[in-house]
C-alpha positions in Angstrom: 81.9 -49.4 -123.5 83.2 -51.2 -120.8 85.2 -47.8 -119.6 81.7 -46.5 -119.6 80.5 -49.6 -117.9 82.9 -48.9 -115.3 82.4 -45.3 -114.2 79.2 -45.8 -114.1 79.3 -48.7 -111.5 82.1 -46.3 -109.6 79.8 -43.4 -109.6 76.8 -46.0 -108.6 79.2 -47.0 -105.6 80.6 -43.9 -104.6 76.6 -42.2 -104.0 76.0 -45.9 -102.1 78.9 -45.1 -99.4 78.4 -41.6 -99.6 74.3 -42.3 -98.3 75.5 -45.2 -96.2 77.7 -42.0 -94.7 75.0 -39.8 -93.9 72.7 -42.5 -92.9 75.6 -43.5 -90.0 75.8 -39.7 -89.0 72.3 -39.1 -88.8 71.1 -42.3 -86.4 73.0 -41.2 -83.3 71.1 -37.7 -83.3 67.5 -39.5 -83.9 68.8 -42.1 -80.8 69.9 -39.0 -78.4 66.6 -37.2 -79.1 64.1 -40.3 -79.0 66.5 -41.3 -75.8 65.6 -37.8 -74.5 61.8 -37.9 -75.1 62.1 -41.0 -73.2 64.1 -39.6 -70.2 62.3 -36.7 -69.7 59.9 -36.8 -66.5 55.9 -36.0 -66.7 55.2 -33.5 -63.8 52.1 -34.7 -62.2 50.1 -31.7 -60.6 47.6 -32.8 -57.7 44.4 -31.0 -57.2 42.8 -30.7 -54.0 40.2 -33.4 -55.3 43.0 -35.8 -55.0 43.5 -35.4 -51.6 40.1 -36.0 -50.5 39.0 -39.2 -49.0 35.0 -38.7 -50.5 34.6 -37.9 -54.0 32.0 -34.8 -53.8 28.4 -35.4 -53.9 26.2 -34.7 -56.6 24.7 -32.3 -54.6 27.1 -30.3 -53.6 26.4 -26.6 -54.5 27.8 -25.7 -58.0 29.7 -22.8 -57.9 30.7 -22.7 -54.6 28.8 -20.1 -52.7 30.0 -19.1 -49.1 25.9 -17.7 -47.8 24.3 -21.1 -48.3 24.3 -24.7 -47.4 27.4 -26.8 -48.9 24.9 -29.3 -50.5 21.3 -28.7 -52.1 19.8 -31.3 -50.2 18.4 -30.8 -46.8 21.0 -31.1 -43.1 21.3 -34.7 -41.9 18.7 -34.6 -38.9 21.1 -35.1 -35.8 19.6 -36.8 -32.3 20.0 -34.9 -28.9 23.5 -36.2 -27.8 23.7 -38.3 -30.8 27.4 -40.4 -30.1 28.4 -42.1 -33.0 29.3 -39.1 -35.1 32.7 -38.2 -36.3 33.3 -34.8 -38.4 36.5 -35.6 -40.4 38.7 -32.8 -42.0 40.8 -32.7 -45.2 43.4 -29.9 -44.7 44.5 -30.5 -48.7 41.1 -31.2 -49.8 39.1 -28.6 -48.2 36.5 -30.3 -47.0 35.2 -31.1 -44.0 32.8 -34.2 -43.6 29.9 -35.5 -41.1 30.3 -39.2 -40.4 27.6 -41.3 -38.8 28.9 -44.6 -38.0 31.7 -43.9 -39.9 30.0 -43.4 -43.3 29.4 -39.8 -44.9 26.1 -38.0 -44.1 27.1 -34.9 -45.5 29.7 -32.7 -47.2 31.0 -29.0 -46.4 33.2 -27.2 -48.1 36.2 -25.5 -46.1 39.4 -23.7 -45.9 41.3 -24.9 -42.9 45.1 -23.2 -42.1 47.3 -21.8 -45.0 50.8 -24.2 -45.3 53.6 -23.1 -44.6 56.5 -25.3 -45.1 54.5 -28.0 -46.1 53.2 -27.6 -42.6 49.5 -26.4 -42.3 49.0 -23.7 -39.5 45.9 -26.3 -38.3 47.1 -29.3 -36.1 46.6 -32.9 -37.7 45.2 -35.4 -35.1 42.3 -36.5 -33.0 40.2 -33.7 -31.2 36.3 -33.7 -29.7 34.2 -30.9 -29.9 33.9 -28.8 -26.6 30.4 -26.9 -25.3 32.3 -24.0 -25.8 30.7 -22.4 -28.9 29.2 -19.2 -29.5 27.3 -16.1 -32.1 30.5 -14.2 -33.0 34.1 -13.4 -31.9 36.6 -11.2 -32.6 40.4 -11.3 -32.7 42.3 -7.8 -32.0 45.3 -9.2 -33.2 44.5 -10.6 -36.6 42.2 -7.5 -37.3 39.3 -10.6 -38.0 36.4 -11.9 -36.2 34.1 -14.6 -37.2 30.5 -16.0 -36.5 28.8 -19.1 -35.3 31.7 -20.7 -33.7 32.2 -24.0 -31.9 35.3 -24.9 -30.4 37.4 -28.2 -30.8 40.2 -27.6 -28.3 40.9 -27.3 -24.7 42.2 -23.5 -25.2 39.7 -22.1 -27.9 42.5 -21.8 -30.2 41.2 -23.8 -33.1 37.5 -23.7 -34.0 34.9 -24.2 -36.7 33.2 -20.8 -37.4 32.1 -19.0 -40.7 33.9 -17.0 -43.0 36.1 -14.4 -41.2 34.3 -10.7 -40.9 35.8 -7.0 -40.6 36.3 -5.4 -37.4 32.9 -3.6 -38.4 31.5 -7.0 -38.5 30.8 -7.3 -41.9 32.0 -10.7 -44.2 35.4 -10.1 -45.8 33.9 -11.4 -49.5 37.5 -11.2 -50.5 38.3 -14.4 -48.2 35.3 -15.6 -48.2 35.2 -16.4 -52.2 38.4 -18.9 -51.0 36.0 -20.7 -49.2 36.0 -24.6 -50.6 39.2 -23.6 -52.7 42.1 -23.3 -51.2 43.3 -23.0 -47.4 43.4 -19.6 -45.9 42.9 -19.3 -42.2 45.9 -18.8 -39.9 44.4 -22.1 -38.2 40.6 -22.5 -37.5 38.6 -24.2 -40.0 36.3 -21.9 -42.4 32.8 -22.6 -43.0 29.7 -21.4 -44.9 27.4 -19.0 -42.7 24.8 -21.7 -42.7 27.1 -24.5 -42.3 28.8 -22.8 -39.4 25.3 -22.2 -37.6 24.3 -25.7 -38.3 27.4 -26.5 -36.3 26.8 -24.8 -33.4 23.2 -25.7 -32.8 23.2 -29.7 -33.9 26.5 -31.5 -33.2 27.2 -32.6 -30.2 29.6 -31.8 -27.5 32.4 -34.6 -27.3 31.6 -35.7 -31.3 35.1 -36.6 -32.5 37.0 -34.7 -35.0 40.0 -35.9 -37.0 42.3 -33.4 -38.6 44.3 -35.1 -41.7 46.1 -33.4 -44.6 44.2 -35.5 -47.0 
């Protein structure tokens, strides 16, 4: 009995180191993966909507559409060489806001210049809007014209206008459906056709416009 006794307690001890064993093999594995999880980095996307300095109004046209007013509610009513206005434009956000003593009157959706290199193709910095402005242009070069534009720098380069148009003068829908979404323009800043009009027949000559990324 006690020879049974015995192997049974040797059996009973052998399985005990034999699970203490596997038990020791097993924890480094569960360590490197959990250790792993733990390491590995969370890529954070940003959306245009983080770049913007305004959340969007309520009002704002849902979906997006490129012939009509940005917002549902009526153009801010503007005074005849009104000074204390300030458009403000989000590159990253594509947007482009009307300031009036510095808080937001109205929202537009935009595409400004495509990046390249992490460098849009429309300058950042402080610019006023020039009496140069106009129905409709075209640019031989880029094989794209535009309407309603109004100019914001000393050479006509860079100006607000609507969405681009064929060289038979019709809208390129294919660009303008990037309108609000994305930037697209090899540097002026893309409007809606109402938007753009508005523009040219309200804001001042020598309003102030600041171009930021965000």
């Amino acid at each position: 009995m006690k020879n049974s006794l015995l192997k049974t307690l040797t059996a009973f001890c052998v399985l005990l180191i034999c699970a203490i064993s596997l038990a020791r093999i097993s924890m480094p594995s569960q360590i490197t993966e959990e250790h792993k999880t733990t390491d590995k980095k969370t890529a954070v996307i940003k959306t245009a909507a983080s770049f913007r300095p305004y959340q969007d109004p309520k009002d704002l046209r849902a979906p997006f559409n490129w012939k009509k007013p940005s917002e549902t509610k009526p153009y801010p009513k503007i005074k005849h060489l009104e000074n204390d206005l300030t458009i403000r434009v989000s590159l990253k956000g594509n947007r482009v806001y009307i300031l009036r003593n510095g808080k937001r009157i109205y929202t537009m959706i935009a595409s400004a210049g495509l990046f390249k290199k992490g460098k849009s193709l429309t300058p950042v910095g402080t610019f006023k809007i020039k009496n140069d402005r106009g129905d409709s242009f075209y640019n031989p070069d880029l094989n794209e014209g535009a309407n309603n534009w109004t100019s914001w720098d000393k050479q006509n380069v860079y100006l607000f206008h609507s969405v681009p148009t064929k060289n038979n003068g019709k809208y390129n829908v294919k660009e303008a459906e990037k309108l609000g979404v994305k930037p697209a323009s090899h540097g002026c800043v893309r409007l809606s056709v109402p938007d753009s009009r508005w523009l040219v027949e309200k804001i001042p000559a020598g309003t102030k416009v600041i171009v930021k990324n965000n």
